[in-house]
N, C-alpha and C positions, 0 to 999 in steps of 0.2 A: 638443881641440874637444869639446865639454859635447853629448850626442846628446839631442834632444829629443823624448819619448813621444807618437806619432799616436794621437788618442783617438777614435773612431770617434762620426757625430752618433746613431747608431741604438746606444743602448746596450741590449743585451737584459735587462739587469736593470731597466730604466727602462720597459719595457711591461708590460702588463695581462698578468697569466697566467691568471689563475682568472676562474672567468666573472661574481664578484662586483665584480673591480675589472674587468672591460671593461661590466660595467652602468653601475656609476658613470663610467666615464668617458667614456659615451656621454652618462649625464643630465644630465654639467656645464654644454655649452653649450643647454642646455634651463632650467636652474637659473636662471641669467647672465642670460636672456630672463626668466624671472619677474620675478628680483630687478630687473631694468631696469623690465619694466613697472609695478612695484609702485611703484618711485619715479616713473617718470611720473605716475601714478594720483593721488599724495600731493602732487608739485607742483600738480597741476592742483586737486587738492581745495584748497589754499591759495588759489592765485590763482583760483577762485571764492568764498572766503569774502574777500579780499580787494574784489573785486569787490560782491558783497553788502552789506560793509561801506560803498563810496565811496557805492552806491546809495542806502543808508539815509540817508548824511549829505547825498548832494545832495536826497532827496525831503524832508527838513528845513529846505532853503533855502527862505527866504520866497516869493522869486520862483516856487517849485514848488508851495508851498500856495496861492498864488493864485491858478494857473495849473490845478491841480486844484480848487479851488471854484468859476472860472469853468465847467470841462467839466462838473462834474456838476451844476450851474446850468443848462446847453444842455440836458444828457440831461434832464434832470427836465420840462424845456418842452418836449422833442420827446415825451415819453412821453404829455402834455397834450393835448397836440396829434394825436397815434396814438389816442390813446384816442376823440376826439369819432368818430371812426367807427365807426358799427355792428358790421362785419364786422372788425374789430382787435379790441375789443369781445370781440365773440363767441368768437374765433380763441382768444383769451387766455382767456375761459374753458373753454375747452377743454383747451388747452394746459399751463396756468398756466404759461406763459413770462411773460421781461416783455417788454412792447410792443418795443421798441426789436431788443431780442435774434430777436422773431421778424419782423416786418418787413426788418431786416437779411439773416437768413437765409433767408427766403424770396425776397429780390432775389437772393442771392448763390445760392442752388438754381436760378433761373430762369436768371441767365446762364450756369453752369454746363452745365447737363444738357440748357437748350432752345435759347437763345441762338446757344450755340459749339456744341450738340450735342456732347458730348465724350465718347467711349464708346461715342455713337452711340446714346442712350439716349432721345432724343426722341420718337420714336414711343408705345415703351412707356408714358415716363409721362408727355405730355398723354394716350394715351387711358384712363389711370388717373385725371387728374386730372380730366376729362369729364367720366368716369362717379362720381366718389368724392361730391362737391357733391348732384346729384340723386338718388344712392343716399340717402343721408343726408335728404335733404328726404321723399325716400317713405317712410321708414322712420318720420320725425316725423309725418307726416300721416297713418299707418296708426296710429300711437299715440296723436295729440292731437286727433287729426278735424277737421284745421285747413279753412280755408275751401273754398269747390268753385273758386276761382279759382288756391290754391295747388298745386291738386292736378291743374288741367288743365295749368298749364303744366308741372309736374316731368312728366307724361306726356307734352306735346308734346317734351321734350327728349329722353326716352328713345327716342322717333321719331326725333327728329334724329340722335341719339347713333348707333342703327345704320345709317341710311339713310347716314350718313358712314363708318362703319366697312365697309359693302359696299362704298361708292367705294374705298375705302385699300384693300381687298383685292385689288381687281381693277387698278385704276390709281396705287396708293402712289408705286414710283419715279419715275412720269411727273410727278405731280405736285411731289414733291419737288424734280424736276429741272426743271420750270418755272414755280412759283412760290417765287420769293424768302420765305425766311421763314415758310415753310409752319405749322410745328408751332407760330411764337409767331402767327400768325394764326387758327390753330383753335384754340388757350386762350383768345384775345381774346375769338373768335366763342363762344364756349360759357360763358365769364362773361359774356356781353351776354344770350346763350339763357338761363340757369340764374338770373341773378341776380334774387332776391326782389321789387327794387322795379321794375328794368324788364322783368321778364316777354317778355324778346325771345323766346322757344319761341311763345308763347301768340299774340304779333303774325303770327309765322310762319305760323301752324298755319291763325289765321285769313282770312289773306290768299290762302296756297297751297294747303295741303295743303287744308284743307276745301273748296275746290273741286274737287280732284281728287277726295277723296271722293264727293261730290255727283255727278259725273258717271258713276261707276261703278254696279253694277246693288247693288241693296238687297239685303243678305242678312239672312235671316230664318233664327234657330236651330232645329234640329228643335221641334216640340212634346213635351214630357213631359205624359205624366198627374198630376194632381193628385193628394195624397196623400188625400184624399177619396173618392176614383174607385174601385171595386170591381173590382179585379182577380185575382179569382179565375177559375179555368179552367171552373168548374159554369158560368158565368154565359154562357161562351161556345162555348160546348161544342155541338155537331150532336148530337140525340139522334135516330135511326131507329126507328120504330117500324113492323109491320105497317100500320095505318091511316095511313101519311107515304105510302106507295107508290101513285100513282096512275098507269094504266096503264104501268105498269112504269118510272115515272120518277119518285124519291125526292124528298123536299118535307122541308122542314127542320121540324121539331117541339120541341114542347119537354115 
């Protein structure tokens, strides 16, 4: 009977001795993960240019060039149409956006940030966007000395703008939590106050506030001396002399 040699699975000539072969044979399955993701990487880079390719040939099909002259046929009449307003107009020259792009971004900032509140960022920026409109108008009107009606009302808002920021300070959450919609109601109210052709501060100011004015006591600023006026101290000056003294009670001289 032919006796058959037990070979053991741990062969000690078959391990790492030196500390060069237990490096490498630690880095192998490290290797194995590159060389895998390396080929992932290369398939994917194919089947994106493959991809790339179908695109190119389906945006060649007829039906897609037609489909793309109709849309940029709509954009060019919506941009037509953005444009007849002053304050699009304007925005854009400010901007140099194109119409469409900031009209759009500007609705999608508005439901974002006021709308949904998201972040919780409402507060901040309608009272940024309040005050940013008639900052801007007082700054045009200190530069181009526009008319005394453009410049009462950007002041009546400024009025507005803290007399509302003192409410929000003291009562913000109450109101938050009882008026529905609060912060796109105060952008509303403040483009209706702020805006150039309806002068809603200005109607305010007239209605309300300038009566409360009027009922209050008239203040008058100190007097200043005219730059004219001799104010030297010789002039005002008590000079004493001998013959000032009469029975022993001093008389002002000069």
């Amino acid at each position: 009977m032919a006796q058959v040699a037990l070979v053991p699975d741990d062969n000690p000539h078959d391990l790492p001795s030196s500390p060069v072969q237990k490096k490498t044979a630690k880095a192998t399955p490290a290797a194995a993960a590159l060389a895998r993701a390396r080929e992932q990487y290369a398939k994917a880079g194919v089947a994106v240019a493959r991809a790339r390719g179908r695109a190119n040939e389906l945006s060649r099909h007829p039906h897609a060039v037609r489909a793309r002259q109709i849309a940029e046929s709509q954009l060019e009449t919506l941009r037509r149409a953005l444009l007849k307003s002053p304050t699009v107009q304007h925005a854009v020259e400010i901007t140099k956006l194109d119409p469409a792009v900031l009209v759009f971004g500007t609705i999608t900032f508005f439901l974002v940030f006021i709308w949904y509140d998201l972040f919780k960022l409402a507060f901040p920026v309608t009272t940024a966007l309040c005050f940013v409109r008639p900052a801007y108008h007082a700054l045009v009107a200190l530069d181009d000395r526009r008319p005394a009606d453009d410049v009462d009302n950007t002041l009546a808002v400024f009025v507005l703008l803290g007399l509302v920021q003192t409410v929000e300070a003291f009562f913000g959450r109450a109101l938050v939590a009882v008026i529905p919609y609060y912060f796109v109601l105060k952008l509303a109210l403040f483009v209706y106050l702020g805006h150039p052709r309806l002068k809603g501060a200005a109607k305010v100011h007239d209605k309300l506030l300038k009566n409360l004015v009027a009922t209050s006591p008239p203040f008058s600023p100190p007097a200043f001396p005219s730059p004219d006026q001799d104010l030297s101290p010789q002039k005002h000056q008590k000079v004493y002399t001998p013959k000032s003294f009469n029975n022993g009670t001093p008389s002002n001289g000069l």
